[in-house]
C-alpha atoms as a printed R data frame, in Angstrom:
    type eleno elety resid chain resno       x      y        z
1   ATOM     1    CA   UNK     A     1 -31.782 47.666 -117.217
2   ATOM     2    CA   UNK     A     2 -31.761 51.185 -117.096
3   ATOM     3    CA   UNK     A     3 -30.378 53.507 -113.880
4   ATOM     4    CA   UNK     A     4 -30.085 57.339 -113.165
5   ATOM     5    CA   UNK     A     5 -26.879 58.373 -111.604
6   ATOM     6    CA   UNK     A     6 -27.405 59.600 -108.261
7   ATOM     7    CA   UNK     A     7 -25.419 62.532 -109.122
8   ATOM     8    CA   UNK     A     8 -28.372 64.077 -111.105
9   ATOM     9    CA   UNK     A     9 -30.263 64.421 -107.304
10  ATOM    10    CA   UNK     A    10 -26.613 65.252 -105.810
11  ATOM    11    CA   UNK     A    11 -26.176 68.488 -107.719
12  ATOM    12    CA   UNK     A    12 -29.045 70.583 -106.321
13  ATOM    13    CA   UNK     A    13 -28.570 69.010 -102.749
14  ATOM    14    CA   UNK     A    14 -24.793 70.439 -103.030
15  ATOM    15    CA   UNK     A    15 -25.799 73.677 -103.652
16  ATOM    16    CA   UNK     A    16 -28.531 73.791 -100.972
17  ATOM    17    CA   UNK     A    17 -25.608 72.100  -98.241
18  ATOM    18    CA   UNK     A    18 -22.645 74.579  -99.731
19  ATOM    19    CA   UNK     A    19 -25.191 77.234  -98.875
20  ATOM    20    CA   UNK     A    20 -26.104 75.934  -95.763
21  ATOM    21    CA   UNK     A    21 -22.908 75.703  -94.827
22  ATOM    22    CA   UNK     A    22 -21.989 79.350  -96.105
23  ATOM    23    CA   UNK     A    23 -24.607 80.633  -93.908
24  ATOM    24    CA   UNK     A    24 -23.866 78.575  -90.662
25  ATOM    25    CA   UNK     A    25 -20.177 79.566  -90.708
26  ATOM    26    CA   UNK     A    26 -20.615 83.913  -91.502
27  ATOM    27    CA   UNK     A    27 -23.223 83.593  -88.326
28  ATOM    28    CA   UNK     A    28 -21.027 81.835  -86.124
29  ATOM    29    CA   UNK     A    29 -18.273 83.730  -86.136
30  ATOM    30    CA   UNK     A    30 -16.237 81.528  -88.666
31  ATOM    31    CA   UNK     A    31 -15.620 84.204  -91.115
32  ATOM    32    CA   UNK     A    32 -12.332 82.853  -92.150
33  ATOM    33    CA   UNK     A    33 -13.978 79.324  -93.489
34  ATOM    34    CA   UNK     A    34 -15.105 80.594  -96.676
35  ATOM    35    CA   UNK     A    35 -13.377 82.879  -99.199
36  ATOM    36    CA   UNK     A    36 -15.758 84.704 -101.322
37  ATOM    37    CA   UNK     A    37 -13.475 84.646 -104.291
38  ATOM    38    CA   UNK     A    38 -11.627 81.067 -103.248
39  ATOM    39    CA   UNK     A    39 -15.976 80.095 -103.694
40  ATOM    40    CA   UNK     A    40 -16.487 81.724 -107.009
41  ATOM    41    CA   UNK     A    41 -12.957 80.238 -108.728
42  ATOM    42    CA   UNK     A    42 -14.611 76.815 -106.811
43  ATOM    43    CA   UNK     A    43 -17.987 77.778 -108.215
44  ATOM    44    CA   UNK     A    44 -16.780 78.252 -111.850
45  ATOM    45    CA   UNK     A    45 -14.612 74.759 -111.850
46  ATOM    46    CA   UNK     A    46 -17.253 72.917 -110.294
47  ATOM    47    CA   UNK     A    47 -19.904 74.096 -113.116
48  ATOM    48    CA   UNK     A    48 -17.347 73.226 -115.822
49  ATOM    49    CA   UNK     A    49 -17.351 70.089 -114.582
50  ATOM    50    CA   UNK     A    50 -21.124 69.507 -114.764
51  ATOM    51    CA   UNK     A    51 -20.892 70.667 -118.087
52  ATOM    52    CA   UNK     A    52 -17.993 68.421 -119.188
53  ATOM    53    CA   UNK     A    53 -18.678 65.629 -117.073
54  ATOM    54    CA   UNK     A    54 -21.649 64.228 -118.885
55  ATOM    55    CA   UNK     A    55 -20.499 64.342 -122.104
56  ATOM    56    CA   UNK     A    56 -17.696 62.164 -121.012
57  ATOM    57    CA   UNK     A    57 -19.694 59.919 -119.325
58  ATOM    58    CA   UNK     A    58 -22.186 59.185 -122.279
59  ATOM    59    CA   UNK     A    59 -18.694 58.432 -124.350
60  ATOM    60    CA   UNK     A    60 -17.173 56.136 -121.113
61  ATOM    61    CA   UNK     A    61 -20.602 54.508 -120.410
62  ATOM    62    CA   UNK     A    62 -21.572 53.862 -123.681
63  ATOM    63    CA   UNK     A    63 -18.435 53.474 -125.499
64  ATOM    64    CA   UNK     A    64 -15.770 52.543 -122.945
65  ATOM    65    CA   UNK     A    65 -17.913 50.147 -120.500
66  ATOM    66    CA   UNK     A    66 -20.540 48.961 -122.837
67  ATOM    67    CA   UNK     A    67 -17.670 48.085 -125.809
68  ATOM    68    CA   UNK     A    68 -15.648 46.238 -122.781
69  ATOM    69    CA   UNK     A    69 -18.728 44.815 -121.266
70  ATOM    70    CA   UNK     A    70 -19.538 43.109 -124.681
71  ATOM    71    CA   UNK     A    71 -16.306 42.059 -125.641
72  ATOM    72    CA   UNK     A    72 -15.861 40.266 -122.447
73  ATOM    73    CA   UNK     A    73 -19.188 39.234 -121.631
74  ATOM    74    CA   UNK     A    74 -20.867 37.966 -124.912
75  ATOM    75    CA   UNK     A    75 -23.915 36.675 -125.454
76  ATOM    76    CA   UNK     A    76 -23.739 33.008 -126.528
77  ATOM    77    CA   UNK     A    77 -26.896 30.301 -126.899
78  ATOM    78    CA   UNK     A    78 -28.801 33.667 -125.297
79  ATOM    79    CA   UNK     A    79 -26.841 33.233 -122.293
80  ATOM    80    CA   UNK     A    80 -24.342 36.287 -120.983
81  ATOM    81    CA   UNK     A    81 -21.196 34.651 -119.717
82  ATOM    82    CA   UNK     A    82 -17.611 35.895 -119.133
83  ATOM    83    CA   UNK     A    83 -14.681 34.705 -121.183
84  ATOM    84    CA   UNK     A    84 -13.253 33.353 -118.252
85  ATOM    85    CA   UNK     A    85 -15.786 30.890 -118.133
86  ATOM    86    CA   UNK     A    86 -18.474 32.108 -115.801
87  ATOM    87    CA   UNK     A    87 -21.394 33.978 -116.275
88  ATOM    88    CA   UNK     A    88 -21.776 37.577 -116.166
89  ATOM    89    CA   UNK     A    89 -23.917 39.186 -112.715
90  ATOM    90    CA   UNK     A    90 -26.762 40.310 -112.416
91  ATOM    91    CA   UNK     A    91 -28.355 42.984 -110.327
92  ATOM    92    CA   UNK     A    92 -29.049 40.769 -107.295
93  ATOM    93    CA   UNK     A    93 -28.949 42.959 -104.192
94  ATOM    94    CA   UNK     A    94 -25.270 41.252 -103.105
95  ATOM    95    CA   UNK     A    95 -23.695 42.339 -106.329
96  ATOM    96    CA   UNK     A    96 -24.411 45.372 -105.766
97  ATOM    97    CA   UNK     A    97 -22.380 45.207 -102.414
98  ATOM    98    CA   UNK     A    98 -19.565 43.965 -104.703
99  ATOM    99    CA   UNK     A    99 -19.325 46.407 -107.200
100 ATOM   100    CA   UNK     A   100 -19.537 49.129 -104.425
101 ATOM   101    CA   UNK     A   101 -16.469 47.804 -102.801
102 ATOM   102    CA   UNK     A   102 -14.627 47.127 -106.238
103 ATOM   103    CA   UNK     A   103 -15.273 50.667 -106.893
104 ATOM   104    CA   UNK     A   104 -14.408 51.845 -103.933
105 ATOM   105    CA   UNK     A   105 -11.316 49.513 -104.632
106 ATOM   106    CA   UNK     A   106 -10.707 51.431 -107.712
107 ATOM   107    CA   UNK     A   107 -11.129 54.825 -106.345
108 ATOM   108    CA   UNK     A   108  -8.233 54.088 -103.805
109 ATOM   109    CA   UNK     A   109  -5.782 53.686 -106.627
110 ATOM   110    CA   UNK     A   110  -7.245 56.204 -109.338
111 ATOM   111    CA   UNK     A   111  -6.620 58.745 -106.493
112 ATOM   112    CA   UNK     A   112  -3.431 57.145 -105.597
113 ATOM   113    CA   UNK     A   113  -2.063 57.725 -108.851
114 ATOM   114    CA   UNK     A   114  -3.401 61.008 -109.154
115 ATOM   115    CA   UNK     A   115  -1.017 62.177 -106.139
116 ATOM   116    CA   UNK     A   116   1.677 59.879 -107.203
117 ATOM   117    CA   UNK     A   117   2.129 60.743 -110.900
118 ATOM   118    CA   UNK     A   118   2.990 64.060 -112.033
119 ATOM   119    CA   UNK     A   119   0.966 64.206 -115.093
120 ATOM   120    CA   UNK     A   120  -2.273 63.000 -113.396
121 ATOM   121    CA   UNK     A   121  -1.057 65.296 -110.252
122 ATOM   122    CA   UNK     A   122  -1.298 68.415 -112.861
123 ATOM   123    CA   UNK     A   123  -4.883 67.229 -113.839
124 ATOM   124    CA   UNK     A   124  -5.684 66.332 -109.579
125 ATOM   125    CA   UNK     A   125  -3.814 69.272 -107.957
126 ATOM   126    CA   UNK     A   126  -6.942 71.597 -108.829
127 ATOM   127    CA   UNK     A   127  -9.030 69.707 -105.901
128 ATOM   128    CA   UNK     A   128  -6.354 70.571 -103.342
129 ATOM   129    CA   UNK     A   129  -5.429 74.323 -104.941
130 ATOM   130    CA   UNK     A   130  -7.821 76.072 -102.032
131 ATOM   131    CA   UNK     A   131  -6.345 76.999  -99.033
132 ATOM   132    CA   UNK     A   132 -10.133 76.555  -97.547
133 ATOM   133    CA   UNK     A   133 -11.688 73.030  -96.730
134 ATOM   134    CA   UNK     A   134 -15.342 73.751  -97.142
135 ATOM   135    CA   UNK     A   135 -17.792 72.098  -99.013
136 ATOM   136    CA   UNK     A   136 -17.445 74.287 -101.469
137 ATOM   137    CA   UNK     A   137 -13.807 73.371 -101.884
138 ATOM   138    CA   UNK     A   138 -15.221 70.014 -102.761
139 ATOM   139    CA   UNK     A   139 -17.057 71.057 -106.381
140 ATOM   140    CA   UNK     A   140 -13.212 72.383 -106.979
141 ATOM   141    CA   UNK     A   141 -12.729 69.423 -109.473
142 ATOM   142    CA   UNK     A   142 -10.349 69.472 -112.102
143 ATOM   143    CA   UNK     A   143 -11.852 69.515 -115.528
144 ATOM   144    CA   UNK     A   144  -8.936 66.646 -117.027
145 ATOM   145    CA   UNK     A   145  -9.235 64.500 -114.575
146 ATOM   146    CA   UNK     A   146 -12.213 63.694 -116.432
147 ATOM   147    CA   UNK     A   147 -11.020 62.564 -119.292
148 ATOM   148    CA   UNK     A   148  -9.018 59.497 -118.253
149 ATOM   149    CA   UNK     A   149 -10.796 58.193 -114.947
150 ATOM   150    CA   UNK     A   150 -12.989 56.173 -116.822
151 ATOM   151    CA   UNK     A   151  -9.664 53.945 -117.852
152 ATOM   152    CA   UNK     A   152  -9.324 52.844 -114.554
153 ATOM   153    CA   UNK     A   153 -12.706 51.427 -114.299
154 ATOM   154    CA   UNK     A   154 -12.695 49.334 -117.689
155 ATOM   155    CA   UNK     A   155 -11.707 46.327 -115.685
156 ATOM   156    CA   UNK     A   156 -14.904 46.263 -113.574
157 ATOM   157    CA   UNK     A   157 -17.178 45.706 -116.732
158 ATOM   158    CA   UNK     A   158 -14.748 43.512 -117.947
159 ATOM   159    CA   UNK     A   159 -15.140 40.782 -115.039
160 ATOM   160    CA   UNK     A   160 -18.880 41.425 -115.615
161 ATOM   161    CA   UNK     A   161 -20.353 44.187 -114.091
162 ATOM   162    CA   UNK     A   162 -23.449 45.863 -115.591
163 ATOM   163    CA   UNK     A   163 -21.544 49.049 -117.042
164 ATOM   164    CA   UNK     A   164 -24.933 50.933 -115.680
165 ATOM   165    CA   UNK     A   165 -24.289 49.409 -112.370
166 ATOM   166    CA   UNK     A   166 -20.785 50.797 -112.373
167 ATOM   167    CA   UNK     A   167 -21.925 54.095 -113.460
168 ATOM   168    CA   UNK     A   168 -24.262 54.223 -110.527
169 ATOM   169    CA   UNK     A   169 -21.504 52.982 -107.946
170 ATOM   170    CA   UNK     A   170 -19.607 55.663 -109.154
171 ATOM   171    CA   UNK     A   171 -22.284 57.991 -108.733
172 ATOM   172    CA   UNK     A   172 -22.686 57.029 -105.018
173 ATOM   173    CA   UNK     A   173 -18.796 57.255 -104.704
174 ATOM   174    CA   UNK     A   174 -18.907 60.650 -105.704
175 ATOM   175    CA   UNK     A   175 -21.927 61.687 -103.272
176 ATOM   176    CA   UNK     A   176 -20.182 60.607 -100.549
177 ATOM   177    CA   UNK     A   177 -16.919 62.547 -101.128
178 ATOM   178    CA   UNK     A   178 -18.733 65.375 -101.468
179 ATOM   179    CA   UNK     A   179 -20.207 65.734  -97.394
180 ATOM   180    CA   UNK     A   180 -16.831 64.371  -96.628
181 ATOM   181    CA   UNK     A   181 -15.134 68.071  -97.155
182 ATOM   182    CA   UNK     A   182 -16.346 69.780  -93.878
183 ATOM   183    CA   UNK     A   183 -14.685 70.807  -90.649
184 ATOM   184    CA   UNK     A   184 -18.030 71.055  -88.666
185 ATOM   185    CA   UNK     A   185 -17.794 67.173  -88.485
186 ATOM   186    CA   UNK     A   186 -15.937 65.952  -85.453
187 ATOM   187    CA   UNK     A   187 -14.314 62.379  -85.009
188 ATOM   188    CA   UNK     A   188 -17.518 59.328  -85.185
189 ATOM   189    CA   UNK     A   189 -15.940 56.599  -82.488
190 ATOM   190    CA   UNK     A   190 -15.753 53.047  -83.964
191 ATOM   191    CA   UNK     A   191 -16.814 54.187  -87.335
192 ATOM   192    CA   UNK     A   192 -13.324 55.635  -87.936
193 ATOM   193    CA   UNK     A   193 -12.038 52.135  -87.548
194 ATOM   194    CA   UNK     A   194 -13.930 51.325  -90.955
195 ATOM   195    CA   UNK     A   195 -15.190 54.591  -93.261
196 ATOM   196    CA   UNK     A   196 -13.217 57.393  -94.731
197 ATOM   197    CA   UNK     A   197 -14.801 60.246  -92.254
198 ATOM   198    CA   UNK     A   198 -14.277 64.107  -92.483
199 ATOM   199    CA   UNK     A   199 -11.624 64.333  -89.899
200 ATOM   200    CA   UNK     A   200  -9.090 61.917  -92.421
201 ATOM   201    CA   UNK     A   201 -10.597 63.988  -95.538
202 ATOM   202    CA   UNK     A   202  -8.882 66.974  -93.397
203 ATOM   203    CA   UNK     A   203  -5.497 65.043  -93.561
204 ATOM   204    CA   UNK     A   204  -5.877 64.135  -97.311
205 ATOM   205    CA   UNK     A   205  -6.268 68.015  -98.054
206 ATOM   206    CA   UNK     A   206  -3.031 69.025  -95.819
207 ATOM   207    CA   UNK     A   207  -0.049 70.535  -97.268
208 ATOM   208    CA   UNK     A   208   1.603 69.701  -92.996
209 ATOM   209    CA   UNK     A   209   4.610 67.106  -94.637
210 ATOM   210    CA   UNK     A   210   3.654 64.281  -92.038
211 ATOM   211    CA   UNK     A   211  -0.179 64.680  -93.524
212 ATOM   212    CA   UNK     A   212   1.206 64.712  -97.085
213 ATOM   213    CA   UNK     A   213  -0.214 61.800  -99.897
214 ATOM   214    CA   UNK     A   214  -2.468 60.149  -97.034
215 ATOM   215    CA   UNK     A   215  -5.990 58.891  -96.733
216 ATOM   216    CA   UNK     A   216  -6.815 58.567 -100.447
217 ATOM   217    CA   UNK     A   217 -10.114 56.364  -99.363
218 ATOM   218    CA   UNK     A   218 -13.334 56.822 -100.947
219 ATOM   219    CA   UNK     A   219 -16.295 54.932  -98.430
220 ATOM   220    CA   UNK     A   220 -13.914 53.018  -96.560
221 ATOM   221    CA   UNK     A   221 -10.189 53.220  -95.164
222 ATOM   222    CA   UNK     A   222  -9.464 49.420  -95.422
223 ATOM   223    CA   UNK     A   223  -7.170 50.667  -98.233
224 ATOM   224    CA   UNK     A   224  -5.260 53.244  -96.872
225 ATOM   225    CA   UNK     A   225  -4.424 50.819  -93.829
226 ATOM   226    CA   UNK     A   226  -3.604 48.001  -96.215
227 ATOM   227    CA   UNK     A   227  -1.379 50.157  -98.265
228 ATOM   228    CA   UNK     A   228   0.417 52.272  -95.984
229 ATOM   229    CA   UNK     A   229  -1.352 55.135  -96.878
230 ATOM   230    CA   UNK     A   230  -3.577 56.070  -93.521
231 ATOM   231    CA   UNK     A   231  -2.688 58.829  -91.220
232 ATOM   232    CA   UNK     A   232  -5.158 59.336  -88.305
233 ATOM   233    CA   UNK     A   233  -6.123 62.993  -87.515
234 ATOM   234    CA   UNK     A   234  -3.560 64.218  -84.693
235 ATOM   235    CA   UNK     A   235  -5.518 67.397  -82.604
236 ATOM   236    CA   UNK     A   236  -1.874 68.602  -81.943
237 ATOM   237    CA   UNK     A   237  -1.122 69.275  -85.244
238 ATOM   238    CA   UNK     A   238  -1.984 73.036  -86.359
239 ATOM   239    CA   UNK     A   239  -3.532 71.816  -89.875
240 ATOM   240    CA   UNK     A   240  -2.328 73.875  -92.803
241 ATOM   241    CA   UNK     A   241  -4.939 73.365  -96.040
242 ATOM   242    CA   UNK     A   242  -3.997 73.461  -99.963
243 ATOM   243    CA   UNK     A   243  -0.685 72.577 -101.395
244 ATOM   244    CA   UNK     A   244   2.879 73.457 -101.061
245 ATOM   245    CA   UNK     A   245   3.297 74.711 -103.986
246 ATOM   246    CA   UNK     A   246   0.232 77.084 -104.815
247 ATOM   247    CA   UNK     A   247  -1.014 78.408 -108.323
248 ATOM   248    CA   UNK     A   248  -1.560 82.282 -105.549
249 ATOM   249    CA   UNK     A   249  -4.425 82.951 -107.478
250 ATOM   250    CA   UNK     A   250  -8.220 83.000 -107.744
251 ATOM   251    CA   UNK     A   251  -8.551 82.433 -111.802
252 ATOM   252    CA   UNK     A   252  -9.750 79.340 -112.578
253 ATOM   253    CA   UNK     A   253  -7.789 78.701 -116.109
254 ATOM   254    CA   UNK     A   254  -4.668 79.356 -114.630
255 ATOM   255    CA   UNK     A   255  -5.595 76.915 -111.281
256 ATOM   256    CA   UNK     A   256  -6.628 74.761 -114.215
257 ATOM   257    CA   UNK     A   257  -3.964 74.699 -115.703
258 ATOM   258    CA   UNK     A   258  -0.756 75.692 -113.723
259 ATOM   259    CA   UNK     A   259   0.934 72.401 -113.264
260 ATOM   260    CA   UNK     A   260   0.566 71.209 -116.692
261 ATOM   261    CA   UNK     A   261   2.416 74.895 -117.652
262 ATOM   262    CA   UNK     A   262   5.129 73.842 -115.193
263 ATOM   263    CA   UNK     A   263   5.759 70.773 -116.065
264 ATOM   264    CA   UNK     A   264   6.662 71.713 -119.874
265 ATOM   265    CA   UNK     A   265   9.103 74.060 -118.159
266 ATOM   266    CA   UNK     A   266  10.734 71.639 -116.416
267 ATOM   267    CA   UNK     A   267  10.764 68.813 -119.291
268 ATOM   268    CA   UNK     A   268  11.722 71.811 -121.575
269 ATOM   269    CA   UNK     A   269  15.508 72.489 -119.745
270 ATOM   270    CA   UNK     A   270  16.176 68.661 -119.323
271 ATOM   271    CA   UNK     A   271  19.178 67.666 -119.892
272 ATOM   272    CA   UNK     A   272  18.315 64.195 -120.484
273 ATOM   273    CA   UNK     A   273  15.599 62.560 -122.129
274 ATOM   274    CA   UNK     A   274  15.025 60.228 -118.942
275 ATOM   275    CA   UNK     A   275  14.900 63.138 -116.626
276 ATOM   276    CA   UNK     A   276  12.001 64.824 -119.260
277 ATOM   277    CA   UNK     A   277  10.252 61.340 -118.655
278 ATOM   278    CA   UNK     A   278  10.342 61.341 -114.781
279 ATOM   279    CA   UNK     A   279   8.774 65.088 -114.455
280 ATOM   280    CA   UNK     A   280   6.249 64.014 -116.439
281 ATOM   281    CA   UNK     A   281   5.452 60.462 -114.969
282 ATOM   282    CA   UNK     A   282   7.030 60.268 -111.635
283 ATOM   283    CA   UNK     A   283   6.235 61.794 -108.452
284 ATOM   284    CA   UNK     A   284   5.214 65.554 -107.639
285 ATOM   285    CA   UNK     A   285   8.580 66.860 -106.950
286 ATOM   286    CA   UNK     A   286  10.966 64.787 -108.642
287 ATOM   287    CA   UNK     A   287  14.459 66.323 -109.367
288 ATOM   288    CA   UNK     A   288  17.478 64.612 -110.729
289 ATOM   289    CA   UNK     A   289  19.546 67.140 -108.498
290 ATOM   290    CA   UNK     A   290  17.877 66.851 -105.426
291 ATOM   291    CA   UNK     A   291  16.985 70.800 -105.498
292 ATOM   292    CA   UNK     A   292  13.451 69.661 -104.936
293 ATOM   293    CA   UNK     A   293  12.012 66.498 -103.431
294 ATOM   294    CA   UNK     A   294   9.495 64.310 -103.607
295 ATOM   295    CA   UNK     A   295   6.569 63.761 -100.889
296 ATOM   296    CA   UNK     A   296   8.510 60.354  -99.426
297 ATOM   297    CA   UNK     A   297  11.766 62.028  -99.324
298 ATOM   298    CA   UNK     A   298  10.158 65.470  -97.219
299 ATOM   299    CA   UNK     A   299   8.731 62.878  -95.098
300 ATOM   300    CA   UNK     A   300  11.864 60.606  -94.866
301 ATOM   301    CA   UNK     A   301  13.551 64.290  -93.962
302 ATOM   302    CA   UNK     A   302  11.030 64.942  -91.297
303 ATOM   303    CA   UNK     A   303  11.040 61.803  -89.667
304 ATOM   304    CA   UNK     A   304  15.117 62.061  -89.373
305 ATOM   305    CA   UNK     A   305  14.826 65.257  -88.165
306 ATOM   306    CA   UNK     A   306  12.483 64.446  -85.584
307 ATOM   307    CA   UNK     A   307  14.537 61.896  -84.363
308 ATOM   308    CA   UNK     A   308  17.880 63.835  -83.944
309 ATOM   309    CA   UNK     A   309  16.084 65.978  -81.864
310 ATOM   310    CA   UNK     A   310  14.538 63.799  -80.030
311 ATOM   311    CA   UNK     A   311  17.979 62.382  -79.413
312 ATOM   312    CA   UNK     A   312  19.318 65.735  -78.565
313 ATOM   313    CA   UNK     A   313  16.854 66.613  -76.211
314 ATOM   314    CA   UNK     A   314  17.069 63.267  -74.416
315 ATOM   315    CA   UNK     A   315  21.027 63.114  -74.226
316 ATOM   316    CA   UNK     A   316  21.051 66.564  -72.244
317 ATOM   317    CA   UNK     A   317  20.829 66.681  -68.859
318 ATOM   318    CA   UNK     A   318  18.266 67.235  -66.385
């Protein structure tokens, strides 16, 4: 059964709504939401990637998902049944609902791991370069990332979902991260308690420490609460967007590219062939000095911090 991705609809419509958007904030007196060269860097990576991304796809749909789909789902006696003994699903309106949820399942970890793991962080950090969160901002996609998302999808086919149906799942994944990257969207009452809404999209895209590595939900936040990822959007705190550690420019090969550049710096004066391994594949910020930390240690930091002056201010007198 053939599907189209949603994302061939999505495309135009984020144009028209990054426009819309443009407009609404330069005649409201929110100048400072969009950069006109922050857009155009944006512009440039985002049209890269609907260059790239199809071409990958074809290769991940076809290849990836179809060769896994097969292998684990043959055909035997005309019947389509798993290896582990049941058979494969079909398009029945519940397994839809399934896949959704296993790919929104998946998304939780492939953007996990794209915070947690250096390497992946070089390909990821692109998305969170902009010190803007605009919708805009959200067509900042890093071109590598590309390349090795698919892998953490292979499993879905595997169990037996339609590779198309995946494809299209992702698709719908993808639309809905889009609208999440706007500030003109205020807190929605009980459905915070279930979906991934703009206001924890704003704490995903901090660089504040306490907002750091949070909120890495696609639809829903189940996840992040399961996981100890989920941080709830505090009005107190003076948000701060991008990332700590900036690329400080607008050209898109070099925001494309920065971390990986840094990382073969750092791998290139280890000492040790362990330390080379860890600032490639452990966490943003790894040192085997301590001269620069990791996003759980800054937050461990903070939190003791907090608390001796909490303690401070409590032990003097009135």
């Amino acid at each position: 059964m053939d599907f189209t991705n949603p994302l061939v609809y999505g495309v135009p419509c984020f144009i028209a709504f990054i426009l819309l958007e443009l407009t609404y904030s330069k005649t409201h007196g929110d100048d400072q939401l969009y950069n006109w060269k922050d857009l155009a860097a944006s512009g440039f990576m985002g049209i890269g990637s609907a260059i790239i991304a199809p071409l990958i796809k074809v290769v991940s749909a076809i290849v990836i998902f179809e060769y896994t789909y097969e292998l684990f789902n043959p055909v035997t006696d005309g019947v389509r049944a798993n290896v582990l003994g049941y058979s494969s699903f079909g398009y029945v309106w519940y397994v839809w609902i399934f896949c959704q949820l296993a790919d929104d399942f998946t998304y939780y970890w492939f953007h996990r791991a794209n915070h947690e793991i250096r390497i992946l962080w070089a390909a990821h950090i692109v998305h969170h370069s902009s010190e803007n969160f605009n919708l805009g901002t959200a067509i900042r996609n890093g071109w590598f990332t590309i390349f090795y998302k698919p892998l953490f999808y292979m499993w879905m086919p595997a169990i037996g979902f339609p590779p198309e149906m995946v494809v299209v799942c992702l698709g719908i994944e993808a639309l809905w991260q889009f609208q999440l990257h706007s500030v003109y969207i205020p807190k929605l009452g009980f459905l915070e308690k279930i979906f991934n809404t703009h206001t924890m999209h704003q704490v995903h895209h901090a660089q504040n420490v306490e907002y750091l590595d949070k909120n890495h939900g696609g639809f829903l936040n189940i996840f992040d609460k399961m996981f100890g990822t989920w941080k709830e959007y505090d009005e107190n705190i003076d948000v701060k967007y991008g990332v700590t550690h900036a690329p400080d420019t607008y050209n898109p090969v070099v925001i494309l590219t920065h971390e990986f550049k840094d990382i073969y710096l750092d791998v290139k004066r280890s000492k040790k062939f362990s330390h080379a391994l860890m600032y490639i594949f452990g966490p943003p910020g790894w040192s085997p000095d301590g001269s620069t930390l990791t996003v759980k240690q800054q937050q461990r930091l903070l939190k003791k911090e907090s608390k001796s002056t909490a303690e401070v201010s409590f032990s003097q007198p009135n």
